[in-house]
PyMOL commands that place a pseudoatom at each C-alpha (Angstrom):
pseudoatom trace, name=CA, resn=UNK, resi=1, chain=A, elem=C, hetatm=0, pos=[0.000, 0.000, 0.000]
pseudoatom trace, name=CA, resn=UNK, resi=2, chain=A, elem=C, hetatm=0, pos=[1.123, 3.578, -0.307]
pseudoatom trace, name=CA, resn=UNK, resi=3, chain=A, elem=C, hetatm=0, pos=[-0.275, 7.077, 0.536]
pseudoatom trace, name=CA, resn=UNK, resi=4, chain=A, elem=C, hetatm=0, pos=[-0.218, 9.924, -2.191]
pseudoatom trace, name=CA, resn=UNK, resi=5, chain=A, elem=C, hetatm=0, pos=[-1.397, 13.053, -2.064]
pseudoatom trace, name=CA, resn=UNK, resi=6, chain=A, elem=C, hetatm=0, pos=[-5.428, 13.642, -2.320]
pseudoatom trace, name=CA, resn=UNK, resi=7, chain=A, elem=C, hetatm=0, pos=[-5.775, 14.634, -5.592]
pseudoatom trace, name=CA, resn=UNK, resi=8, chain=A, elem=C, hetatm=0, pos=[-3.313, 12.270, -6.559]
pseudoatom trace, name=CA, resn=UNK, resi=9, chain=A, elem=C, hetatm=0, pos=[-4.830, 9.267, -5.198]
pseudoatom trace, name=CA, resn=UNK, resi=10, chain=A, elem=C, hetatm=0, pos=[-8.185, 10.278, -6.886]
pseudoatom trace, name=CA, resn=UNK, resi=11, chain=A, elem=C, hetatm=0, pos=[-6.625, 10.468, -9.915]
pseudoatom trace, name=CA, resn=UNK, resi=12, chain=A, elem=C, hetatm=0, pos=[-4.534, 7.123, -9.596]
pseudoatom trace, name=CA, resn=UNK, resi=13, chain=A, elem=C, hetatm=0, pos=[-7.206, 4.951, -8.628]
pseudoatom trace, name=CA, resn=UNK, resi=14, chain=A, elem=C, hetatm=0, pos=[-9.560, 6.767, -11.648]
pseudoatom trace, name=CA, resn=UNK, resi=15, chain=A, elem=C, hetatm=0, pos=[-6.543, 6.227, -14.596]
pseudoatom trace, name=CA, resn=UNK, resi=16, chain=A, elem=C, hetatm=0, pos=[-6.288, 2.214, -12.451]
pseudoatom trace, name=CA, resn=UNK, resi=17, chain=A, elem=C, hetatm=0, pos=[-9.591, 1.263, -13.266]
pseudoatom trace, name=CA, resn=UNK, resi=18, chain=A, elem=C, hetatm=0, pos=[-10.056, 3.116, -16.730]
pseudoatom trace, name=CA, resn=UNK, resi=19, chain=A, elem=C, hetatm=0, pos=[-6.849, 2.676, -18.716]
pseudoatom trace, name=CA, resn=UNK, resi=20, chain=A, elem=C, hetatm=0, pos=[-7.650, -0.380, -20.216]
pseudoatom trace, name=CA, resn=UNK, resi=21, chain=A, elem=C, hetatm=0, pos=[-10.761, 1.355, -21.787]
pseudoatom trace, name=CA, resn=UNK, resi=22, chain=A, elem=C, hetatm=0, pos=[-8.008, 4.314, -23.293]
pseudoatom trace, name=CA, resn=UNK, resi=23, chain=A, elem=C, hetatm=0, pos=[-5.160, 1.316, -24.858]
pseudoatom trace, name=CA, resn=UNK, resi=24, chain=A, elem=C, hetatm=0, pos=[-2.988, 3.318, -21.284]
pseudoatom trace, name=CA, resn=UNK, resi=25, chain=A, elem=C, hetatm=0, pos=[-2.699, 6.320, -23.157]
pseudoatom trace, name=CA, resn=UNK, resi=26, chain=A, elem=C, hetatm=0, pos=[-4.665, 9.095, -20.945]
pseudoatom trace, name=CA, resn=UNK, resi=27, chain=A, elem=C, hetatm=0, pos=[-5.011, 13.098, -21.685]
pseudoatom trace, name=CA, resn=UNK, resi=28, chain=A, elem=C, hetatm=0, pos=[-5.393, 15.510, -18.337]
pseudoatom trace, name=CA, resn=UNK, resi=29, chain=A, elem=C, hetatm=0, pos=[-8.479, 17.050, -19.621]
pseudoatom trace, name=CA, resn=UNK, resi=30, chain=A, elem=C, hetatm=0, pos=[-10.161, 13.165, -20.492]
pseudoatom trace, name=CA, resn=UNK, resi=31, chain=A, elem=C, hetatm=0, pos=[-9.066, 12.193, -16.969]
pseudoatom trace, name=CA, resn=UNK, resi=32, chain=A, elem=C, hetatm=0, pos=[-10.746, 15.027, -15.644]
pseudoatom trace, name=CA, resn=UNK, resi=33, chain=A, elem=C, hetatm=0, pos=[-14.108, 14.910, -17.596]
pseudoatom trace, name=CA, resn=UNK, resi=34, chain=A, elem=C, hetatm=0, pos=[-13.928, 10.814, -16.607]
pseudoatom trace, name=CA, resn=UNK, resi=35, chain=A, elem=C, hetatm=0, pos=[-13.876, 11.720, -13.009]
pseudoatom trace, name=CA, resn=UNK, resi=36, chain=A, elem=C, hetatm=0, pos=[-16.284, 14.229, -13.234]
pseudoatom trace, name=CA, resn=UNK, resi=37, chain=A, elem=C, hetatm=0, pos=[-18.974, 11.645, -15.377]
pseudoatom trace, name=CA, resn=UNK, resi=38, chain=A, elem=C, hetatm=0, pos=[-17.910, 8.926, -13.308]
pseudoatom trace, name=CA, resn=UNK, resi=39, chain=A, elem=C, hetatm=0, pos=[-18.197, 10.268, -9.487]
pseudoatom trace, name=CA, resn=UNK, resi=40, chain=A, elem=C, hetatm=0, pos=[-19.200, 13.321, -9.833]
pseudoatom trace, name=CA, resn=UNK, resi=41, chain=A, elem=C, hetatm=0, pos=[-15.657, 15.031, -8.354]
pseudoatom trace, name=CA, resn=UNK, resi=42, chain=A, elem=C, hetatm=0, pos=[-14.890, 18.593, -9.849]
pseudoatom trace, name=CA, resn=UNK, resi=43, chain=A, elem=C, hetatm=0, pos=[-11.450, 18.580, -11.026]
pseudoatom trace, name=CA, resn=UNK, resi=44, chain=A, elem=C, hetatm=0, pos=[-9.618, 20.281, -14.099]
pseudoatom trace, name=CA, resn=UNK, resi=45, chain=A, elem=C, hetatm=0, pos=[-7.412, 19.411, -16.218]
pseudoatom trace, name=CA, resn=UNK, resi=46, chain=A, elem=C, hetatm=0, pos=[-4.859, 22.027, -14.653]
pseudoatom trace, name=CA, resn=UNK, resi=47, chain=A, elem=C, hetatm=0, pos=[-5.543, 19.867, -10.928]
pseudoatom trace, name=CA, resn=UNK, resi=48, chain=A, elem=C, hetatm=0, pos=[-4.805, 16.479, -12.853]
pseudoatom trace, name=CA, resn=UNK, resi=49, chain=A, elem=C, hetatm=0, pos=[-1.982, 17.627, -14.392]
pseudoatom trace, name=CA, resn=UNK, resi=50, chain=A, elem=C, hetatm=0, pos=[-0.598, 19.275, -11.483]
pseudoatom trace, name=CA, resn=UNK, resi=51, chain=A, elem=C, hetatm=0, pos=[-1.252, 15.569, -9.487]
pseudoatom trace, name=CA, resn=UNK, resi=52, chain=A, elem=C, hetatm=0, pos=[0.573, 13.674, -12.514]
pseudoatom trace, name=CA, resn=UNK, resi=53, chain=A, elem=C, hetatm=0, pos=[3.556, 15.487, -11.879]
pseudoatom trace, name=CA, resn=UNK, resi=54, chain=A, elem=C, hetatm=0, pos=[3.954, 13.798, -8.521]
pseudoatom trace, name=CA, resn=UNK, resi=55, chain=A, elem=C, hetatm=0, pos=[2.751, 10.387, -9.392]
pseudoatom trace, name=CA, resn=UNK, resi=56, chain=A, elem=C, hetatm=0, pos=[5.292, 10.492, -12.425]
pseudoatom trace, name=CA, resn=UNK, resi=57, chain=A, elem=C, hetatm=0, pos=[8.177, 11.756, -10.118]
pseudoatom trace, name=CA, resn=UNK, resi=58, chain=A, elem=C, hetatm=0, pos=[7.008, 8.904, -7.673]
pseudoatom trace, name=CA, resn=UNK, resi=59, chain=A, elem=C, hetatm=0, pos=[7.404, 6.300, -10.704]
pseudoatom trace, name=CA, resn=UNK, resi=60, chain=A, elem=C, hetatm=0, pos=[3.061, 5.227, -11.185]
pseudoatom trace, name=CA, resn=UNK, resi=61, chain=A, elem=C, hetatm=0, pos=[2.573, 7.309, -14.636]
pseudoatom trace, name=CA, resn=UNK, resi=62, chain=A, elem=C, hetatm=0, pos=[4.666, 8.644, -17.933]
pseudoatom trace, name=CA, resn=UNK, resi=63, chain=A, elem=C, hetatm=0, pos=[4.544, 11.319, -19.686]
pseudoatom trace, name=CA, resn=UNK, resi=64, chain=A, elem=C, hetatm=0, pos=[4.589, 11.336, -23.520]
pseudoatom trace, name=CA, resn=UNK, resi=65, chain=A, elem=C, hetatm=0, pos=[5.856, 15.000, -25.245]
pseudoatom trace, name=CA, resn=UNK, resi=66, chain=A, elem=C, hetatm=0, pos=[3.100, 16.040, -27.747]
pseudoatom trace, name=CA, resn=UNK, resi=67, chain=A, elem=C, hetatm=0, pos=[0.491, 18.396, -27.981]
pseudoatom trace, name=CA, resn=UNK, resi=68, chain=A, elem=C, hetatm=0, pos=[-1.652, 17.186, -26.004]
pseudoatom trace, name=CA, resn=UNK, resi=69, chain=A, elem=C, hetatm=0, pos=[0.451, 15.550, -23.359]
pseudoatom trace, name=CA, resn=UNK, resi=70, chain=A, elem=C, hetatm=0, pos=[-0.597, 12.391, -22.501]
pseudoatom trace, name=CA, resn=UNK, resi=71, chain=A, elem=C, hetatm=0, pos=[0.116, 10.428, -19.349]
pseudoatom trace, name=CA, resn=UNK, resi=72, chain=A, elem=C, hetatm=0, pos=[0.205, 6.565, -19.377]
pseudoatom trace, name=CA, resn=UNK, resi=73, chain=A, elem=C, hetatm=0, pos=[0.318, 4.019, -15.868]
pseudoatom trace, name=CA, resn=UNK, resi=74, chain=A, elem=C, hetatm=0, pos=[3.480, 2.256, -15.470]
pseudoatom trace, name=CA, resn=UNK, resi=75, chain=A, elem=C, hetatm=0, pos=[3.253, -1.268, -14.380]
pseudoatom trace, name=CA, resn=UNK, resi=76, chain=A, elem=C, hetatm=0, pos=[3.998, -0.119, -10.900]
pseudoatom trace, name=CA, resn=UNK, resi=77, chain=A, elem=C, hetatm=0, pos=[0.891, 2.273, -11.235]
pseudoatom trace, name=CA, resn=UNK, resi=78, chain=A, elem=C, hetatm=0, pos=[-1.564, -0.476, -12.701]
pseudoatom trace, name=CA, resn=UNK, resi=79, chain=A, elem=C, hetatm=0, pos=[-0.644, -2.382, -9.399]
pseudoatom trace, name=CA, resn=UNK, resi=80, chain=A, elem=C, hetatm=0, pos=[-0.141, -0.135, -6.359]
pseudoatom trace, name=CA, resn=UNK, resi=81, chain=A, elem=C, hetatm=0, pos=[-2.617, -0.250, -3.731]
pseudoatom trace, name=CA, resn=UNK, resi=82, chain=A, elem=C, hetatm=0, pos=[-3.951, 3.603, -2.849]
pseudoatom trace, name=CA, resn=UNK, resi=83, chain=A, elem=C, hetatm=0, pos=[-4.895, 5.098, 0.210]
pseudoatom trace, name=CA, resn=UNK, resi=84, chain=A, elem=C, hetatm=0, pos=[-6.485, 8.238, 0.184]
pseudoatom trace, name=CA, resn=UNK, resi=85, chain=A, elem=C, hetatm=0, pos=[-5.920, 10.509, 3.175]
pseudoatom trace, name=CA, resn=UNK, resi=86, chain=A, elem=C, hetatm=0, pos=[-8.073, 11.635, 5.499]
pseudoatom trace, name=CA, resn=UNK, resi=87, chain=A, elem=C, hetatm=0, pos=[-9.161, 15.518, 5.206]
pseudoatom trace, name=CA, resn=UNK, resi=88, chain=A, elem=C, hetatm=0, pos=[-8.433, 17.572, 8.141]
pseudoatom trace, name=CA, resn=UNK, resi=89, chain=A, elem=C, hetatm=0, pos=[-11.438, 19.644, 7.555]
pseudoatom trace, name=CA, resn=UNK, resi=90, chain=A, elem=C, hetatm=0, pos=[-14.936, 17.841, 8.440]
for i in range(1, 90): cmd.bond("trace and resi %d" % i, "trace and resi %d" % (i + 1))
show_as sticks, trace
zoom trace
């Protein structure tokens, strides 16, 4: 198991169980609509990409150059276990 930040973890555990369904090869702004039409959680594509930068530094995603970037899972990624954090504020 490992903890990553919120936003992070959202998006992780979104891109786990839908990158099959996008051949692993994932824009910010179609993570962020998929999240939105999935559970409802407001998020841009500025937040995703902002949360890919840490879960590519932390070795779960890639990043492929292009216009649009596009993030895929690494097989660490597809695996990993997620824990989202508790909010401070209830």
């Amino acid at each position: 198991m490992t903890l990553v930040l919120k936003n992070g973890a959202k998006v992780l555990i979104w891109m786990q169980e839908n990158y099959e369904s996008y051949n692993n090869i994932l824009k910010a702004k179609e993570i962020a609509e998929g999240m939105f039409a999935i559970n409802g959680t407001p998020i841009t594509s500025r937040t995703v990409s902002g949360a890919m930068r840490k879960l590519i530094t932390d070795g779960y995603a890639t990043k492929t150059a292009g216009t649009p970037v596009c993030y895929s899972l690494t097989d660490l990624g597809k695996t990993v276990e997620v824990i989202i954090p508790e909010s401070k504020h209830n």
